[in-house]
N, C-alpha and C positions, 0 to 999 in steps of 0.2 A: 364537518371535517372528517376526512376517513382518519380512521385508529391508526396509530402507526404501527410499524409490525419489526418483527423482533431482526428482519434484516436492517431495515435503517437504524437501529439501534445500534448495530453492529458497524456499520458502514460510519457514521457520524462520531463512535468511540475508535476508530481506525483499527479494531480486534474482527477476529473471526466469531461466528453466529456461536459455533460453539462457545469459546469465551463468555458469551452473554447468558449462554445456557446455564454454565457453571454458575454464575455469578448471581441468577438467579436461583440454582438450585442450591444455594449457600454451600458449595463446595470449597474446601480450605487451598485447591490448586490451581489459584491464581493469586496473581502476585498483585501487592497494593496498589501498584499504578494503573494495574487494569480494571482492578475494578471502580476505582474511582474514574477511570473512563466513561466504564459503560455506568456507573449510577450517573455521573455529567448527562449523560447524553438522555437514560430514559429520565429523567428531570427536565432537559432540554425539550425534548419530543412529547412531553405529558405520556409517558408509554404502558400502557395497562394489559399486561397478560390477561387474555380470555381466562386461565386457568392459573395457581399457582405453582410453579413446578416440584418447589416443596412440597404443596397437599397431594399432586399427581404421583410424587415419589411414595406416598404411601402404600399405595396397591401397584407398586413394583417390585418384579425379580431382581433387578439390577444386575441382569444376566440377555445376553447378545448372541445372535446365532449367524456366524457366517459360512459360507456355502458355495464351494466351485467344484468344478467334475474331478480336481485333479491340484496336489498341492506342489505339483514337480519342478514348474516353473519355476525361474527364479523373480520373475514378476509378479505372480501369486503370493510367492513368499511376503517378499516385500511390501506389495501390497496390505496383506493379512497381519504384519507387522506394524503398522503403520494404525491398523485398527486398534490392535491390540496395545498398542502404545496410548494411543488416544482413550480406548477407551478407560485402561486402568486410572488415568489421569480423572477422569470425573468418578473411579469409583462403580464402574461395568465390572463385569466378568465377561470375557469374548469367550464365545464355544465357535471352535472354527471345525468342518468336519466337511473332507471328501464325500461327495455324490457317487465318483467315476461312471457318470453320465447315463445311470440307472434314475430311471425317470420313478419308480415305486420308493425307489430309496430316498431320493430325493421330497417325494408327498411327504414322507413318515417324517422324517425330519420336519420341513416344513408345518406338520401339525404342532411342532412343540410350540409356536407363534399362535395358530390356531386356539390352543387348549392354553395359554398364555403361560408355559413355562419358560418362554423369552418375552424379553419387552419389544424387539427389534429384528429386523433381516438384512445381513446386507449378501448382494447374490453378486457373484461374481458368472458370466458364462449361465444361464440355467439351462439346463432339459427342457424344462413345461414352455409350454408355450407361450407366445408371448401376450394373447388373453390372457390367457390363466395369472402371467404377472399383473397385468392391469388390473386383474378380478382384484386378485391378493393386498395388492398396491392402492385401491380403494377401502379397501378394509383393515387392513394392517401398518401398521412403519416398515416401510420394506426403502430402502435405497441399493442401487444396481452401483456396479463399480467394473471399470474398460471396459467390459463385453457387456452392450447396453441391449438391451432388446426396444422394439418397439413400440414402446409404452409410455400415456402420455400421463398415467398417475405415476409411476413409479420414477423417483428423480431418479439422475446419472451422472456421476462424476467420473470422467476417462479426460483422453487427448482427443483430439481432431487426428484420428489415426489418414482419413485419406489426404489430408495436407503435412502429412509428416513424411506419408508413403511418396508423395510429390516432390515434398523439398527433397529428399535424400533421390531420386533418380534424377530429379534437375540437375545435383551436384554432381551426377556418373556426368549425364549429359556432356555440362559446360566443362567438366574436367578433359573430355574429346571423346567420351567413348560412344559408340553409334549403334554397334548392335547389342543389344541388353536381353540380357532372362531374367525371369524372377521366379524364384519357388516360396508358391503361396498355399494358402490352404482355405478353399473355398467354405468350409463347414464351419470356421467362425467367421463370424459378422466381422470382427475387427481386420481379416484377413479377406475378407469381400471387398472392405472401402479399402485398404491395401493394396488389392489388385488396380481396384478404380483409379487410387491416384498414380500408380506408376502408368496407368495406360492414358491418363490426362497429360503428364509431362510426358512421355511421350510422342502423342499426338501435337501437344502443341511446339513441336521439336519435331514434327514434320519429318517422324523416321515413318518407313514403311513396315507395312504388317513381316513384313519377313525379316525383318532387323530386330524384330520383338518376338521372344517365346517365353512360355510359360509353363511351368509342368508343376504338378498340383500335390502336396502330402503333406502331417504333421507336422507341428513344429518341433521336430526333435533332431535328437543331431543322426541318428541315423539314417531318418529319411532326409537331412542333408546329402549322407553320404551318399546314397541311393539314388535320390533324383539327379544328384552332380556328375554320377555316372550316366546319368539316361542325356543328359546333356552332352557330356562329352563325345557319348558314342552316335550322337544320331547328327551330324553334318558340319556346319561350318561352325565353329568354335565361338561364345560369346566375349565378347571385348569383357561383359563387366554380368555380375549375379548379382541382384538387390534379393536378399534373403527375407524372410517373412518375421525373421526372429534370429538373435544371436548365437540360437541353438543350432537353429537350422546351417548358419554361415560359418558355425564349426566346423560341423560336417562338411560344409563346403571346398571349404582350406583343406580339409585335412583329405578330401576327395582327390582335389585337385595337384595337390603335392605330393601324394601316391603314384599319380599318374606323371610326374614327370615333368610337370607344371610347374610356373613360380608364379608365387599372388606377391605384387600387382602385376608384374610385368608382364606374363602372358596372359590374366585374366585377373580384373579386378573381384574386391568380392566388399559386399555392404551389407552389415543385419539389420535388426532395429531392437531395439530395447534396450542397449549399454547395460547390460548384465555383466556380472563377475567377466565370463565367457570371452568380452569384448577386448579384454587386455591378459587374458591367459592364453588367446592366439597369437601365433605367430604369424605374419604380422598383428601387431594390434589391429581391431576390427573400425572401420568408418559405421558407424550406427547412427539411430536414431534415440535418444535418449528420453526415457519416459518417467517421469515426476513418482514412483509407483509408492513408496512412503507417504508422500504427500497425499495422495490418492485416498491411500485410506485412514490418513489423516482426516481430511477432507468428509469422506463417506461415513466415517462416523459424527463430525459433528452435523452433518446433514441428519442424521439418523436421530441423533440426541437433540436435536430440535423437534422434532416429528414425533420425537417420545415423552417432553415434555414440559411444551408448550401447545395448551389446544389451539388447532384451530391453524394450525404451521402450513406453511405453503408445499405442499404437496409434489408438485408436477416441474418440470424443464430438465434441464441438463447444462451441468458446468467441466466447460473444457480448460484443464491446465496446458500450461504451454510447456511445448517438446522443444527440444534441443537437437541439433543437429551437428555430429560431433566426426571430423576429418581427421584419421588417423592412419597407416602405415598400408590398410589391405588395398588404398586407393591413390592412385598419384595426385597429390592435392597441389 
């Protein structure tokens, strides 16, 4: 009979993996009913950690290192909050610390995993390649969080960003509107399946190529405002902007209501991320709502199984579900 493993255990006490980690590493931050879940359950399952996580705690830092190019976002934030919440709950120290997409900066850092003055990584966006994650991700607890790279040791917790980027221009779609832009930003991956699913609903909405444009920059609200101009001034006017991010569809609004414009009525506009951002627009913003607390909720106890239970499963990716949220910038 194979071992069971510390996800069924999880799954059969109805908690999170982490939970089960806690409760293994005799952490005092769980509450009685869960642990007498999960001890039900590894009683139930005969369940034997390869290793004890209490003896593993001995030759640890109980110190965590997380890592994005850029802590500006408001999704970063939150995300990285979310770790940091998690992790103090079992008794971590997060060290969270900007790259700004300096690939040498990024190694040095990365050696402190290395030379084990962390126990853990969690990367959000990296530089290095996505080998190089694989490399790292075979040999170290590394889990990835939204901006996943291509890597089949290193797990991932994000959204299914190109069926979020989908449902939200289905929604311009069926709401009437026909000719669509997006401003996207080809150099992150989360913003490559972005572009894919606005051009899958789309396509399956049978517009033609010239009812759909795109023009390409950061997610910030500048190049909102920036690209909003390139839009405006290059020919027939778009009914509706699905924006790449709620930063970006600031700029957008505020592009567009310069020039003379009113959002919705002369030009819908839709972000994605339901950040602060999305309701300090006027109109409030139609977004795409991303779990980003949960995430790195999530990304850490992914992480704090990998750090101390041997023998933890490694590899896949878990998508949380997005929300897709109708408000003022779109005629709903």
């Amino acid at each position: 009979m194979a071992r069971a493993t510390v996800q069924e255990v999880a799954k059969t006490a109805g908690v999170s993996v982490g939970t089960v980690s806690r409760v293994l590493n005799g952490s005092p931050a769980v509450s009685e009913s869960s642990k007498e879940k999960v001890t039900t359950a590894i009683r139930q399952l005969n369940y034997r950690p390869l290793a004890s996580a209490r003896d593993l705690r001995r030759d640890r830092t109980m110190r965590i290192l997380a890592l994005a190019k850029n802590l500006n976002s408001p999704v970063i934030s939150e995300v990285f909050r979310g770790v940091g919440d998690a992790a103090a709950l079992s008794g971590y120290v997060s060290l969270i610390a900007p790259t700004s997409g300096d690939l040498e900066r990024e190694q040095q850092l990365v050696d402190m995993l290395r030379n084990s003055s962390v126990d853990g990584l969690i990367l959000f966006s990296p530089t290095m390649s996505d080998d190089d994650v694989e490399t790292l991700a075979e040999q170290f607890s590394v889990v990835q969080v939204c901006e996943i790279a291509d890597s089949e040791a290193a797990f991932g917790v994000s959204i299914d960003d190109r069926q979020a980027a989908f449902d939200i221009t289905r929604h311009l779609i069926e709401t009437g509107y026909q000719r669509l832009a997006m401003i996207g930003n080809r150099a992150a991956r989360s913003g490559r399946l972005r572009e894919a699913g606005f051009r899958q609903a789309a396509a399956e909405a049978d517009l033609s190529p010239d009812q759909m444009l795109f023009v390409e920059g950061d997610f910030d609200f500048h190049a909102g405002r920036r690209l909003t101009r390139k839009l405006l001034e290059t020919g027939p006017l778009p009914d509706a902007v699905f924006c790449g991010s709620d930063t970006v569809a600031a700029g957008c609004v505020r592009e567009i209501t310069d020039a003379g414009l009113r959002v919705p009525d002369d030009i819908a506009v839709a972000g994605f991320d339901d950040s602060v951002q999305a309701e300090m627009c006027i109109p409030e913003l139609t977004t795409i709502r991303q779990p980003a607390y949960d995430m790195g909720q999530v990304a850490f106890e992914s992480l704090l199984e990998r750090m101390t239970v041997a023998g933890a499963h490694r590899r896949g990716r878990l998508f949380l579900p997005h929300e897709l949220v109708v408000r003022g910038s779109t005629k709903a």
